[in-house]
gemmi code that builds the backbone of each chain (N, CA, C; Angstrom):
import gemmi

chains = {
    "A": [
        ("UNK", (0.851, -1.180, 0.000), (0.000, 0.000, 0.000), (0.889, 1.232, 0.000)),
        ("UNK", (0.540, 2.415, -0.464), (1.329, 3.584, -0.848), (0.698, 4.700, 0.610)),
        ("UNK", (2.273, 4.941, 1.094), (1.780, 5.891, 1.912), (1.416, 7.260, 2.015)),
        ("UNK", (1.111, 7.824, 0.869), (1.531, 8.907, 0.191), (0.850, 9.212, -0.835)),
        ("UNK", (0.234, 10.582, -0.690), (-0.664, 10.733, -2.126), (0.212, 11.775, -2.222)),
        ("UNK", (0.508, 11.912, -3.734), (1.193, 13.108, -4.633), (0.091, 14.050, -5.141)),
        ("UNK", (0.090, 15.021, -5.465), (-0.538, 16.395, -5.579), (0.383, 17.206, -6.337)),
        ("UNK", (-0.162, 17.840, -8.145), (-0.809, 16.912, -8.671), (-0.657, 15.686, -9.536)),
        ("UNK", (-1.118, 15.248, -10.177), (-0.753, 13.565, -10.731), (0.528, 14.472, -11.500)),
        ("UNK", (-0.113, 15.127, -13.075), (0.377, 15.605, -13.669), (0.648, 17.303, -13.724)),
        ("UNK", (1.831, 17.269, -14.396), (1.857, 18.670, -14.359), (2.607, 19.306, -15.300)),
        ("UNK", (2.362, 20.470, -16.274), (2.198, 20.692, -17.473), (2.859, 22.244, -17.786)),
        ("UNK", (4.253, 22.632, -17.424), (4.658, 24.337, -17.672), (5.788, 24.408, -18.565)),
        ("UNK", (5.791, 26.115, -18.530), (6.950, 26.485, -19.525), (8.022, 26.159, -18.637)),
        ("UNK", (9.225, 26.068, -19.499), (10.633, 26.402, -19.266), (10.592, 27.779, -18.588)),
        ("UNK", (11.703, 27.860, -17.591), (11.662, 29.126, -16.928), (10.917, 29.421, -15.541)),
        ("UNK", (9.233, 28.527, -15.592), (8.272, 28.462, -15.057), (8.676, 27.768, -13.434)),
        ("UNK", (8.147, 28.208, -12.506), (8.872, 27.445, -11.031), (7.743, 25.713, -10.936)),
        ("UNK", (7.976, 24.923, -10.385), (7.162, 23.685, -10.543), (6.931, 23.406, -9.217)),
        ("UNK", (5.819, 23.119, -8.348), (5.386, 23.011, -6.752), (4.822, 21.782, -7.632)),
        ("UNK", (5.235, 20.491, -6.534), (4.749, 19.295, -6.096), (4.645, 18.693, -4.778)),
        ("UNK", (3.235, 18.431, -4.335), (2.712, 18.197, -2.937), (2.612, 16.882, -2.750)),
        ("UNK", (3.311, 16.401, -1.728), (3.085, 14.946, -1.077), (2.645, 15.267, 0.202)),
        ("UNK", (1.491, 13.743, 0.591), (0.935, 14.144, 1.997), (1.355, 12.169, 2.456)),
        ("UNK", (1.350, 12.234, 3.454), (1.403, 11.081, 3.978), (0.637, 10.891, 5.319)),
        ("UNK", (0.514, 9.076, 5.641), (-0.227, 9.670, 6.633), (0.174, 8.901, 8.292)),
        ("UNK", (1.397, 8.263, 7.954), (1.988, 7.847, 9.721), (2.942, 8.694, 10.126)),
        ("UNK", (3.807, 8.767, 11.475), (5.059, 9.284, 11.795), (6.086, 9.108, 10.971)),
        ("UNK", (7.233, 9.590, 10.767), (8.121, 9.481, 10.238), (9.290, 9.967, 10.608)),
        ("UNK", (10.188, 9.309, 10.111), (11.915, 9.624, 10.779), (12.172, 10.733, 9.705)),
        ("UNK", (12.150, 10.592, 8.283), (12.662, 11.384, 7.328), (12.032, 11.372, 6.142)),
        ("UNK", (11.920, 12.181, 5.252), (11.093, 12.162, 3.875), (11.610, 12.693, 2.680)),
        ("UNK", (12.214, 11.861, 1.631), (12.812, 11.787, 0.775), (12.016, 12.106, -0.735)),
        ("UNK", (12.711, 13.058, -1.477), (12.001, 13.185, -2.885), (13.392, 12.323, -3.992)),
        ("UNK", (12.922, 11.639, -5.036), (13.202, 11.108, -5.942), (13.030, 11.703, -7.288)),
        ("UNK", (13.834, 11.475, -8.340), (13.325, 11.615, -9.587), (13.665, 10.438, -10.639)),
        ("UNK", (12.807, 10.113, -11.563), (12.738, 8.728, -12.385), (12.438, 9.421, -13.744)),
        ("UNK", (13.174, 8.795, -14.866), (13.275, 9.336, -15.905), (12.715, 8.070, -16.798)),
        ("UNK", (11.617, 8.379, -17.264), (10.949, 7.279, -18.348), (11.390, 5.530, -18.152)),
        ("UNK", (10.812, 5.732, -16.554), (10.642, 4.265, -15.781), (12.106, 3.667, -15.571)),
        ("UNK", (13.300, 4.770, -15.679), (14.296, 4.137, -15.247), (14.415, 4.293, -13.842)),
        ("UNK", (15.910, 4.037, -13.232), (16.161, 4.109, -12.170), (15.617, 5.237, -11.067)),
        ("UNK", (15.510, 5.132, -10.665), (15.396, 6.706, -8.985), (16.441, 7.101, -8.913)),
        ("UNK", (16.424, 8.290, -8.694), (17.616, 9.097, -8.479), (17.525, 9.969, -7.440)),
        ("UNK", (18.029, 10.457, -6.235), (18.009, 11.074, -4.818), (18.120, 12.767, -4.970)),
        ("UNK", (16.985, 13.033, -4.706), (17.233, 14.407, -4.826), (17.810, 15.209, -3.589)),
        ("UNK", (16.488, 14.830, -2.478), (16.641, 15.188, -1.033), (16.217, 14.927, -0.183)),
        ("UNK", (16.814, 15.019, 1.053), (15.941, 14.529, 2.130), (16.215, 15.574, 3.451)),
        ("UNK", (15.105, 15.059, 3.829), (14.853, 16.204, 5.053), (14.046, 15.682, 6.387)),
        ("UNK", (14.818, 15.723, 6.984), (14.970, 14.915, 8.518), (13.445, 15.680, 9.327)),
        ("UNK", (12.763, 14.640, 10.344), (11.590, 15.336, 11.010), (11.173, 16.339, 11.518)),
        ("UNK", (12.867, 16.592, 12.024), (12.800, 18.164, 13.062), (13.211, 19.449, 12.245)),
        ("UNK", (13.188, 18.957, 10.628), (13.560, 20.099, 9.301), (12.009, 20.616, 9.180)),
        ("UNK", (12.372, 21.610, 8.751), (11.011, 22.648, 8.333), (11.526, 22.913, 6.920)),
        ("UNK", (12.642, 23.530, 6.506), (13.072, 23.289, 5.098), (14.283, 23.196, 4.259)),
        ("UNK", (14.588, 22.875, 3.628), (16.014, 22.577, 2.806), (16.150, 23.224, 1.468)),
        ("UNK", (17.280, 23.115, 1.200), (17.276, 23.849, -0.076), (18.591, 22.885, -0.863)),
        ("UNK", (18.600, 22.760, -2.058), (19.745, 22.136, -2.746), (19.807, 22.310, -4.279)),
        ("UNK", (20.446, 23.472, -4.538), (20.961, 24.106, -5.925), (19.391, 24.730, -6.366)),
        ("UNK", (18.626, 24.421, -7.491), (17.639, 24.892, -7.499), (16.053, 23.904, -6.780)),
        ("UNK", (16.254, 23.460, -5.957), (14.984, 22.971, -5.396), (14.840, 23.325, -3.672)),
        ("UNK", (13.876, 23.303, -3.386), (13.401, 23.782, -2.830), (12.505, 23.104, -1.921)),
        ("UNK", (12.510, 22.378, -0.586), (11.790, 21.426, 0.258), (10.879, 21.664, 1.028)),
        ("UNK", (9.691, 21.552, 1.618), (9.458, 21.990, 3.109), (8.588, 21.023, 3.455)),
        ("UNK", (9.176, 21.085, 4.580), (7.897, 19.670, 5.707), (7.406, 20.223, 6.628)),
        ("UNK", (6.080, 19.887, 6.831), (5.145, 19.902, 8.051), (4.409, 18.928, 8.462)),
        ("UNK", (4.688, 18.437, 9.905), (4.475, 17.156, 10.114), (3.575, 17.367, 10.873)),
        ("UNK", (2.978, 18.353, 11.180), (1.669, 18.782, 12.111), (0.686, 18.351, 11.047)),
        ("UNK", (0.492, 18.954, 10.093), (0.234, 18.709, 8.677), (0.245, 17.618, 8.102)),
        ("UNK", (1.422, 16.673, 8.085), (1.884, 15.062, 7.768), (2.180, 15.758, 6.168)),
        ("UNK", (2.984, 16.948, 5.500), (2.615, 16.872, 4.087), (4.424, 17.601, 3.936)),
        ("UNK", (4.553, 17.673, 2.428), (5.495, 17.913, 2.073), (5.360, 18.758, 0.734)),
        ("UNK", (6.368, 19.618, 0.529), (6.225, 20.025, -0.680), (7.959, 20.299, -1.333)),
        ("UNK", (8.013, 20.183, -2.819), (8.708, 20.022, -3.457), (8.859, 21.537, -4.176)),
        ("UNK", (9.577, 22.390, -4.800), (9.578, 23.245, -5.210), (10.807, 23.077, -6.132)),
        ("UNK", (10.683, 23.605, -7.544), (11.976, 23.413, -8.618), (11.710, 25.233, -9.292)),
        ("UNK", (12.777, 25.675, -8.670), (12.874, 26.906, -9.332), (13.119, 27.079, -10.929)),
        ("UNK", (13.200, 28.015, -11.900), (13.653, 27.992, -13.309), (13.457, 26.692, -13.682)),
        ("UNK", (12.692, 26.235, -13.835), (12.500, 24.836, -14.419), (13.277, 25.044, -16.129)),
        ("UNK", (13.881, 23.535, -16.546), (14.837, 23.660, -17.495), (13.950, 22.153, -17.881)),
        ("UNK", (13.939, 22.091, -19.339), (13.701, 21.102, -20.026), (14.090, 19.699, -19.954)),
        ("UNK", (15.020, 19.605, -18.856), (15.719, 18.823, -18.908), (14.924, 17.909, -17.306)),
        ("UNK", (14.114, 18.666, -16.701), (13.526, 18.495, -15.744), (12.469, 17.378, -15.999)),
        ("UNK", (11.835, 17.283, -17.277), (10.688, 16.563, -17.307), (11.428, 15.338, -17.041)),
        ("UNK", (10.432, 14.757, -15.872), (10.360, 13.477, -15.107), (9.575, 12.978, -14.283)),
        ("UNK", (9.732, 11.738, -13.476), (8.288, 11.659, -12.793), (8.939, 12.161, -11.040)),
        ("UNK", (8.420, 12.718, -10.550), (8.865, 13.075, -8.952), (8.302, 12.174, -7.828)),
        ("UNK", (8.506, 11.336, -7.052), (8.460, 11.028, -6.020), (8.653, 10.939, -4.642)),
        ("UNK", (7.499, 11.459, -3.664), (8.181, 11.165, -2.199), (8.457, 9.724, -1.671)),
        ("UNK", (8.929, 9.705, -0.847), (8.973, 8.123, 0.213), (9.413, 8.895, 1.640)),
        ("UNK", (8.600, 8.154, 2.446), (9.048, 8.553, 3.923), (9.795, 7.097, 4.113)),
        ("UNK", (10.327, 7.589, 5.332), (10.854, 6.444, 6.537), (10.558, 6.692, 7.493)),
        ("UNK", (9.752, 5.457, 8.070), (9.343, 6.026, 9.206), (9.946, 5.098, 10.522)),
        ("UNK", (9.788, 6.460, 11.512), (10.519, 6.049, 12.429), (10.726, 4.379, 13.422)),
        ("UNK", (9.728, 3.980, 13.326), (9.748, 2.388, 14.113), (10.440, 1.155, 12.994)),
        ("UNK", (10.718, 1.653, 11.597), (11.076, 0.224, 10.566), (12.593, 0.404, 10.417)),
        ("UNK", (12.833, -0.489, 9.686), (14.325, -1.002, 9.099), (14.668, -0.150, 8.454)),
        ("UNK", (14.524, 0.232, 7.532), (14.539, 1.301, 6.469), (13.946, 1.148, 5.252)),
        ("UNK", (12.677, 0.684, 5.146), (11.871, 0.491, 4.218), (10.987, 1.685, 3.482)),
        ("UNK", (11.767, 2.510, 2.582), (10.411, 3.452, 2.029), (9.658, 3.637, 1.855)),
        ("UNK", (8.583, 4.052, 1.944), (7.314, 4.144, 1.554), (6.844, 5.125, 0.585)),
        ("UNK", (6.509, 4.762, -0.827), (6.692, 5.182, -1.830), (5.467, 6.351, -2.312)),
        ("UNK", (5.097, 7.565, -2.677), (3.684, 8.127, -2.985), (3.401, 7.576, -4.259)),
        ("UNK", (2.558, 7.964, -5.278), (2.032, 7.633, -6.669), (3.012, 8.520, -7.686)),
        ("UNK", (3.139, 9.195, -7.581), (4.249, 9.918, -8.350), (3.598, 11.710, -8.666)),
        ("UNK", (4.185, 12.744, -9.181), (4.107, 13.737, -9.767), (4.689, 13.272, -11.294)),
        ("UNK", (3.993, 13.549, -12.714), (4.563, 13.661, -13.769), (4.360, 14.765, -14.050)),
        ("UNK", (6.327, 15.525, -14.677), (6.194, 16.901, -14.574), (6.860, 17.114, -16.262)),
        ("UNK", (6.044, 17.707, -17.128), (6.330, 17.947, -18.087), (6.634, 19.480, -18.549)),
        ("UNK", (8.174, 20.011, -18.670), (8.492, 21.231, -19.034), (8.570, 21.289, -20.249)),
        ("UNK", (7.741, 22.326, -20.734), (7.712, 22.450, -22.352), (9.281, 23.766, -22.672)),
        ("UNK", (9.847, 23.083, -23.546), (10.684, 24.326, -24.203), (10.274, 25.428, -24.548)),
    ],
    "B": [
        ("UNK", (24.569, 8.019, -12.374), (25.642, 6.523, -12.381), (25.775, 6.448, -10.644)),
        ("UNK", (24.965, 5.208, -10.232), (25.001, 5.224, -8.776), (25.775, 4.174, -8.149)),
        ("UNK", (26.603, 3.506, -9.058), (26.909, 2.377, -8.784), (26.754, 1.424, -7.876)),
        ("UNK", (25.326, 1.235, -8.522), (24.274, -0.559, -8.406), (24.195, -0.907, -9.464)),
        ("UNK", (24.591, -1.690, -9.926), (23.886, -2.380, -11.137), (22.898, -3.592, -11.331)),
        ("UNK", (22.375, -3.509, -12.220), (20.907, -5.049, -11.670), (21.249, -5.500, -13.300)),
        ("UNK", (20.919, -6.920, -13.029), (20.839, -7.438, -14.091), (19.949, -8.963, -14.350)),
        ("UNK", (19.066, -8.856, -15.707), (18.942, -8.911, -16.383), (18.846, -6.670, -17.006)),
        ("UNK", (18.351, -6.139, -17.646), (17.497, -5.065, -17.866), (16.323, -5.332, -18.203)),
        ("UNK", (15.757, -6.491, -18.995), (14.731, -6.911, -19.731), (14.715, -8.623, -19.251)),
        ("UNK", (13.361, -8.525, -19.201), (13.178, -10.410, -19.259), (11.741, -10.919, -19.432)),
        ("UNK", (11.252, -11.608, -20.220), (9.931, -11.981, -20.699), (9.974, -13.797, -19.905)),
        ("UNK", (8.883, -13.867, -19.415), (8.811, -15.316, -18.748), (7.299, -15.393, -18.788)),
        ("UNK", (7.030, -16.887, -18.926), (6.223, -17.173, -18.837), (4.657, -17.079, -17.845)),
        ("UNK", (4.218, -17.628, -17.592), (3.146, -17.292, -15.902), (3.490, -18.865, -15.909)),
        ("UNK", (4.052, -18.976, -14.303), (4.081, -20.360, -13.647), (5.911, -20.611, -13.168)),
        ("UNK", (6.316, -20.076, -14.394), (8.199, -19.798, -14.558), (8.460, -19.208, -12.938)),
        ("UNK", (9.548, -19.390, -12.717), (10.558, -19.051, -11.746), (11.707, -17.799, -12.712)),
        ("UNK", (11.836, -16.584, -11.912), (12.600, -16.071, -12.162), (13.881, -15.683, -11.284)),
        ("UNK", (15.123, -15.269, -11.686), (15.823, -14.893, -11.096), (16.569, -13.632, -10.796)),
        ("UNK", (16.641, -12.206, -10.582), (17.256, -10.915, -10.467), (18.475, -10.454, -10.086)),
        ("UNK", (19.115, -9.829, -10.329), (20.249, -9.640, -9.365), (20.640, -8.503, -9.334)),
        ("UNK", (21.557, -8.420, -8.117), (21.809, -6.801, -7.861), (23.258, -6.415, -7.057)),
        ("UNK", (24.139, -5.966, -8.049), (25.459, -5.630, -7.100), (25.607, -4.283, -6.772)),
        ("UNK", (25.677, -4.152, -4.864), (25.151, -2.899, -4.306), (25.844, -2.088, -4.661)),
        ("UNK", (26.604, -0.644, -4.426), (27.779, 0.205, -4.373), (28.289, -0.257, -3.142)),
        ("UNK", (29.727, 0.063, -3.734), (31.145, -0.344, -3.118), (31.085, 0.147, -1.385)),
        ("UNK", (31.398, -0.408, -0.188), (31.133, -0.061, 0.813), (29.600, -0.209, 1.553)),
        ("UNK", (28.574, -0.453, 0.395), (26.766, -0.924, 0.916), (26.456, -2.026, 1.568)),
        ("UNK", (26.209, -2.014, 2.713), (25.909, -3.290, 3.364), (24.164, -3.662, 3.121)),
        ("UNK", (23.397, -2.941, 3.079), (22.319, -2.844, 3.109), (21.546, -2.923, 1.173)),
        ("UNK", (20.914, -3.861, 1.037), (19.967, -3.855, -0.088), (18.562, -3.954, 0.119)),
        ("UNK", (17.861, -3.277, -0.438), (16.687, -3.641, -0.357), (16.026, -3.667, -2.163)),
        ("UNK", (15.185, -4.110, -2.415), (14.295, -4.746, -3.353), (12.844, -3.796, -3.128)),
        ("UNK", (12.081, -3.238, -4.488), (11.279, -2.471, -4.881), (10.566, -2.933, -6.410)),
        ("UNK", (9.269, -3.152, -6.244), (8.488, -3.625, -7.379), (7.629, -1.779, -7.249)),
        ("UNK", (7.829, -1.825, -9.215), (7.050, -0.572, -9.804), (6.572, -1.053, -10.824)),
        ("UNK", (4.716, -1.200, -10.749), (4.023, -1.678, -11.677), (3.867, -0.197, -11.947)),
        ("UNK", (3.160, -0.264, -13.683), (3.275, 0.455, -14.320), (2.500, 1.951, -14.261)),
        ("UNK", (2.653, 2.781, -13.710), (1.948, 4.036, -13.051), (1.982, 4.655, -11.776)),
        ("UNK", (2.413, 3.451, -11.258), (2.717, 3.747, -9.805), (4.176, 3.823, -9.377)),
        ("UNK", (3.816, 4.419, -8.168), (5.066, 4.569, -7.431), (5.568, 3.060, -6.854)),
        ("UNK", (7.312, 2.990, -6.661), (7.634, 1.490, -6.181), (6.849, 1.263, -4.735)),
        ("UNK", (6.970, -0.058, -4.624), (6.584, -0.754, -3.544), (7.733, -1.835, -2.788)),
        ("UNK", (7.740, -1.876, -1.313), (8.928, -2.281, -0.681), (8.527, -3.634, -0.567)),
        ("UNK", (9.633, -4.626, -1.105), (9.433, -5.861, -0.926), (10.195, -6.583, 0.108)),
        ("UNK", (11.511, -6.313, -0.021), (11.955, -6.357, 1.149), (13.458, -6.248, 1.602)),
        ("UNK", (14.192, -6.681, 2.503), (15.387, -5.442, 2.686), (16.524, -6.919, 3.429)),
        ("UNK", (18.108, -6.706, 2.909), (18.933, -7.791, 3.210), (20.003, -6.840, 3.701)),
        ("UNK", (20.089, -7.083, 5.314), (21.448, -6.515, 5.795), (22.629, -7.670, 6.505)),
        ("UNK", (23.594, -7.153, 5.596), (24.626, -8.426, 6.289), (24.034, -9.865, 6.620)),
        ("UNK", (23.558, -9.903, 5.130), (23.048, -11.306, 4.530), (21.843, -11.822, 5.175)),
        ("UNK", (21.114, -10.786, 5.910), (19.745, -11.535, 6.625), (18.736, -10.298, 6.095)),
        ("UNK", (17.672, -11.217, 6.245), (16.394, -10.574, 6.063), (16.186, -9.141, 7.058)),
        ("UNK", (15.602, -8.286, 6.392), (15.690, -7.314, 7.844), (14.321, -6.850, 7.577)),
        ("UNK", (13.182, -7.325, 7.240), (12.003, -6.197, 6.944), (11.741, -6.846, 5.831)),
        ("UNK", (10.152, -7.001, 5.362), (9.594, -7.557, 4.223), (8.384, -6.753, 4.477)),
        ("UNK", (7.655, -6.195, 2.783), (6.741, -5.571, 2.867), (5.586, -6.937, 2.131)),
        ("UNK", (4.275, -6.200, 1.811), (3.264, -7.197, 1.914), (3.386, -7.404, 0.822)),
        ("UNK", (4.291, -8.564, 0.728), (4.418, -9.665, -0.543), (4.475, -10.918, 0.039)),
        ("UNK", (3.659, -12.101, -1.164), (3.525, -13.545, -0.867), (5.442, -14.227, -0.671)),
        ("UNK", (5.137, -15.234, 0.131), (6.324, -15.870, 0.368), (7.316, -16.733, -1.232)),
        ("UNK", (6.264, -16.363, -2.402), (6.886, -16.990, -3.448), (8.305, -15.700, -3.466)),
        ("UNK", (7.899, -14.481, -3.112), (8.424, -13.635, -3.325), (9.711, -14.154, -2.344)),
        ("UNK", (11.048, -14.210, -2.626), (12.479, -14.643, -2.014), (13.373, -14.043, -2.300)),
        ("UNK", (14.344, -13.866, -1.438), (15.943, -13.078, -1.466), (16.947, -13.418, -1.152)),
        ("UNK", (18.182, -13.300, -1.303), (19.663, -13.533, -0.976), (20.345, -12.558, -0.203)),
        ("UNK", (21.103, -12.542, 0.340), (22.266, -11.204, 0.247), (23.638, -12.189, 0.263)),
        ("UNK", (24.647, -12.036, -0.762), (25.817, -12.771, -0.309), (27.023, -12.154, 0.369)),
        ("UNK", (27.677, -12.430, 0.665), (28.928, -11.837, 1.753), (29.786, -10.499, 0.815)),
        ("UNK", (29.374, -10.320, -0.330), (30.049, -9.134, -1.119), (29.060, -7.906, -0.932)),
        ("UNK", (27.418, -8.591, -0.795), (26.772, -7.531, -0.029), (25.832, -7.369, -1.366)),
        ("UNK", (26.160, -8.168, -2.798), (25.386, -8.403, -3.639), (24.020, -9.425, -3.182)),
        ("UNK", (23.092, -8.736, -4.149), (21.654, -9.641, -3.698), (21.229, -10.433, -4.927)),
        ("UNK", (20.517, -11.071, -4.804), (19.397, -12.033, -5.674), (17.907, -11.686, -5.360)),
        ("UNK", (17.018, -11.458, -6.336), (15.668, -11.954, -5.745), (14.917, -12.791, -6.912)),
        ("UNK", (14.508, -13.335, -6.220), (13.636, -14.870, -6.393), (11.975, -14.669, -6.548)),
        ("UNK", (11.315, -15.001, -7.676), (9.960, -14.796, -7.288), (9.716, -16.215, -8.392)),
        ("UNK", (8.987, -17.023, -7.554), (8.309, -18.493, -8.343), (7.109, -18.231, -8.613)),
        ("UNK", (6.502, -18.973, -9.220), (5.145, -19.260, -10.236), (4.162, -18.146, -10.462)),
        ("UNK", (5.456, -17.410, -11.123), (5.035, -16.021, -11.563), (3.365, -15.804, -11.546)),
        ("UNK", (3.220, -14.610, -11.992), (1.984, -14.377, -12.408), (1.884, -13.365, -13.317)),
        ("UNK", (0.772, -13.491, -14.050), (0.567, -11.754, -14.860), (0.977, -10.171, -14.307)),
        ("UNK", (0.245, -10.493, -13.184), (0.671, -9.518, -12.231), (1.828, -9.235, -11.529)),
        ("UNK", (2.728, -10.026, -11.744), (4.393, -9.454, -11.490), (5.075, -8.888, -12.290)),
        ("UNK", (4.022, -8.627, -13.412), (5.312, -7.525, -14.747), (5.314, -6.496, -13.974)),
        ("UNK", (6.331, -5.652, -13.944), (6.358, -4.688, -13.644), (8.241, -4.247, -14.164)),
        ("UNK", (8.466, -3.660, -13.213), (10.062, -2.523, -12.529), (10.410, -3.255, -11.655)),
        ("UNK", (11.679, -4.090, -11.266), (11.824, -4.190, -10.006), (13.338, -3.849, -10.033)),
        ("UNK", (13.518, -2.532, -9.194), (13.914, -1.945, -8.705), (15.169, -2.462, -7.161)),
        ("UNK", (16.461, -2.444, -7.195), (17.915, -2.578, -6.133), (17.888, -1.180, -5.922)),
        ("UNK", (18.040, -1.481, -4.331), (18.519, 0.174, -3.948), (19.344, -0.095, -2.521)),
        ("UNK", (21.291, 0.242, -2.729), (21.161, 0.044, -1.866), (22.040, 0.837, -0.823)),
        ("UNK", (22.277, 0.901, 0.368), (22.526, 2.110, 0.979), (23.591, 1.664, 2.337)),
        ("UNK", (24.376, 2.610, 2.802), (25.769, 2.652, 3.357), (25.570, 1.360, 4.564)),
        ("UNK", (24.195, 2.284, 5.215), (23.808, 1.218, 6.703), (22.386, 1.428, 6.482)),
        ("UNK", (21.901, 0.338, 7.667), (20.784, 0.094, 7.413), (19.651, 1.555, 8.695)),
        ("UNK", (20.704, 2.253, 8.560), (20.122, 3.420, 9.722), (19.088, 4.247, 8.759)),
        ("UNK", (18.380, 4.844, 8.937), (17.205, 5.854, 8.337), (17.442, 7.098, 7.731)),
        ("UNK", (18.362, 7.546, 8.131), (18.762, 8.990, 8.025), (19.632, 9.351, 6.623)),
        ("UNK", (19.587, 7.858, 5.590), (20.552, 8.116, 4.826), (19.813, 7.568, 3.436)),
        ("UNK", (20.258, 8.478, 2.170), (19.460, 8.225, 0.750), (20.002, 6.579, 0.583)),
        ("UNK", (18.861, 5.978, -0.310), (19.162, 4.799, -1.307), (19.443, 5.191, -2.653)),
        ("UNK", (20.480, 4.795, -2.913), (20.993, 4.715, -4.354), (20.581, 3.367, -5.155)),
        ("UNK", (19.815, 3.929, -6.594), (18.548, 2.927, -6.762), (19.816, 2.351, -8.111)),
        ("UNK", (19.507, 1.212, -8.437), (20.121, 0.927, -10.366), (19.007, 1.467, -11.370)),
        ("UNK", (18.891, 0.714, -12.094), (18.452, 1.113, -13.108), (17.353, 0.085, -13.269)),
        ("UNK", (16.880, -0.986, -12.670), (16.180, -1.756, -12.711), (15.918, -3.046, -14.102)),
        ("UNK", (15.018, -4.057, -13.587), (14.764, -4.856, -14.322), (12.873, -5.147, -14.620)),
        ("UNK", (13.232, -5.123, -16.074), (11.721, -5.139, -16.379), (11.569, -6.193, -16.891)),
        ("UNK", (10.622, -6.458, -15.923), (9.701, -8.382, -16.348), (8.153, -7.995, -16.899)),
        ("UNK", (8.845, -8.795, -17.465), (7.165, -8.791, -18.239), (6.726, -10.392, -18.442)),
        ("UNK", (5.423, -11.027, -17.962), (5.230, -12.171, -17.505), (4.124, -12.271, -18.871)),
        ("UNK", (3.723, -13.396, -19.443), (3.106, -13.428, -20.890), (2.155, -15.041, -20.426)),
    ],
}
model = gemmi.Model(1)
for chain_id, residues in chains.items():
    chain = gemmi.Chain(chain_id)
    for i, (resn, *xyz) in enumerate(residues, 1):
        res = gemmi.Residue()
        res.name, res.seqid = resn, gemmi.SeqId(i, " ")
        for name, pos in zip(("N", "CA", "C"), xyz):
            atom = gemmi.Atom()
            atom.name, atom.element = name, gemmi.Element(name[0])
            atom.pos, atom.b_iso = gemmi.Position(*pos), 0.0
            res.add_atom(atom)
        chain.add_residue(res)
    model.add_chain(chain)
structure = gemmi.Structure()
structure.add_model(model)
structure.setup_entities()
């Protein structure tokens, strides 16, 4: 079962354009990780941001968690063409091994 | 380039067939875990091998099976397939088995069951 609904499925801007993608989840968690997957290949680690984080930042993206809330959001400044991909959260939550828990995805399509 | 590599990339099997996966972690990874991504969705945790033992299995049938060998490379095992196991399945694997730290995923293997 997916712990995690993404917000929205798809998503559709110019180049240049900033891109907000919302994940909500709904147990405790140790940490909450965004991914990116490029036409069903591998995952690739964007960021992560620990429980007691409110927000992060890393080159052009942009994180924030609220766990009062249980939700997350993703932010990609200047979006570049090169961006279109599918985005994913996964938490870890605090009582497991380290098993992710995966949302449905964001598909984010930057038009040139 | 995360250095995991999985291999087959591609594999067509029958429904009833036994398949086999594999996955060599990055250099220094003690920890693997295993991820099925049917087609639209986000992966799903199947289950996780630290220093060659089971550490955590998500809700998959027991056909569903794993390895870890002493290099810290894995196997996974799934018997009398079904339609419903095509998918992505997805090696990801990471320094320790502590929480606080990213998985570095491969590139995965796509089964497709006929």
């Amino acid at each position: 079962s997916q712990q995690g609904e993404e917000d929205p499925q798809a998503l559709s801007i110019q180049e240049g354009e900033n891109a907000t993608m919302n994940c909500s989840y709904k147990t405790s968690i140790n940490n909450l990780q965004w991914y990116r997957q490029n036409s069903g290949r591998g995952l690739v680690h964007l960021i992560l941001i620990r429980s007691n984080e409110r927000e992060k930042h890393s080159g052009r993206l942009r994180v924030t968690l609220d766990t009062s809330k249980k939700s997350s959001s993703l932010l990609i400044t200047a979006s570049r063409a090169a961006d279109t991909a599918s985005y994913f959260c996964a938490t870890a939550r605090s009582s497991n091994t380290g098993k992710l828990i995966f949302g449905q995805g964001t598909t984010l399509q930057v038009k040139p | 380039e995360t250095g995991v590599t999985q291999s087959p990339t591609h594999l067509i099997k029958t429904r009833g067939q036994q398949v086999t996966l594999r996955c060599s972690s990055q250099s220094g990874h003690n920890t693997v875990s295993w991820y099925q991504q049917a087609l639209g969705q986000g992966p799903q945790f199947i289950f996780q091998y630290y220093r060659e033992e089971e550490n955590g299995r998500g809700n998959f049938p027991p056909r569903f099976s794993g390895l870890q060998f002493p290099n810290y490379s894995s196997e996974l095992n799934v018997n009398a397939l079904e339609l419903d196991d095509s998918a992505l399945y997805l090696c990801a694997s990471s320094p320790r088995q502590e929480l606080n730290t990213e998985a570095f995923f491969g590139q995965g293997t796509r089964l497709t069951v006929v």
